[in-house]
C-alpha positions as CSV (number, residue, x, y, z in Angstrom):
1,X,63.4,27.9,24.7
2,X,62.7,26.5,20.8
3,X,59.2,25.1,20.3
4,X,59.0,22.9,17.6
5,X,56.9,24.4,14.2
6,X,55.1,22.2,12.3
7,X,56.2,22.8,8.9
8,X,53.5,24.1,6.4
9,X,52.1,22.5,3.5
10,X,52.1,24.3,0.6
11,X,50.0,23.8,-2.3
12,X,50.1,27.0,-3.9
13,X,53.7,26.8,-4.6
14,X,53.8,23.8,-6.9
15,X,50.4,24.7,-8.8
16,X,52.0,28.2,-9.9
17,X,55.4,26.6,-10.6
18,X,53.0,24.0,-13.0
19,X,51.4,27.3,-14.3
20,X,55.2,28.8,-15.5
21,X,56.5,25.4,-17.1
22,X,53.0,25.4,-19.1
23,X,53.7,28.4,-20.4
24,X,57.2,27.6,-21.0
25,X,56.2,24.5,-22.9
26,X,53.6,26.7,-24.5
27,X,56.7,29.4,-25.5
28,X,59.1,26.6,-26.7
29,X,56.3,24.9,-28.9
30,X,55.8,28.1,-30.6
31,X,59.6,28.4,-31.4
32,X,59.5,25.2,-32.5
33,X,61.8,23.1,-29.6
34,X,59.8,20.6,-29.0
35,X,62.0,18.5,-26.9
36,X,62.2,21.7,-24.9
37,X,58.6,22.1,-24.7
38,X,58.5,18.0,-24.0
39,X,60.3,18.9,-21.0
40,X,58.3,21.5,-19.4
41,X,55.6,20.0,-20.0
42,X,56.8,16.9,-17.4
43,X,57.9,19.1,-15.3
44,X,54.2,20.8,-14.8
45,X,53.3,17.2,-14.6
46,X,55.3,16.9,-11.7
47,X,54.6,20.1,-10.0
48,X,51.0,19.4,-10.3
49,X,51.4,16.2,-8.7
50,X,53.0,18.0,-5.8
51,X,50.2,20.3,-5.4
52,X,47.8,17.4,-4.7
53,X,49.4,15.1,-2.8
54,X,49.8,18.7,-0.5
55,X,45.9,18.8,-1.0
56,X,45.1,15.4,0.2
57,X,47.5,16.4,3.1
58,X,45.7,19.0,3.8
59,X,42.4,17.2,3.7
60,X,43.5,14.5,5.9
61,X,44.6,16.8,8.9
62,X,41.7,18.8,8.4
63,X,39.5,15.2,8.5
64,X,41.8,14.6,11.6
65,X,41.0,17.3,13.6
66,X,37.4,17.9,12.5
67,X,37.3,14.3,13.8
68,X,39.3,15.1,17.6
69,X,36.5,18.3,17.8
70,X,34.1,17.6,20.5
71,X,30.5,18.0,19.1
72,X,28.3,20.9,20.0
């Protein structure tokens, strides 16, 4: 029998992918390509926008079931 998995929200994954494109905007700044650098930079933008709308995510299911809980 296949039980259904609730697929996992990642965070992580988007905020280091934002960390790599910084540094490759960082590295194409330096050699002078801006347009290049232009580019990584929205793509962090974008991967760092990923991470937090996986945060709030994560905060709202958390809210969710702190809220089903029985009290003690």
């Amino acid at each position: 029998m296949i039980y259904p998995v609730d697929p996992v929200i990642d965070y992580a994954r988007p905020c280091m992918l934002a960390e790599i494109a910084l540094k490759d905007m960082h590295n194409a700044a330096l050699a002078r390509d801006y347009d290049a650098a232009v580019v990584k930079g929205i793509e962090a933008m974008v991967e760092v926008r990923l991470s937090i709308q996986n945060l709030k995510l994560m905060k709202e299911q958390e809210d969710a079931l702190r809220n089903k809980a029985t009290p003690v």
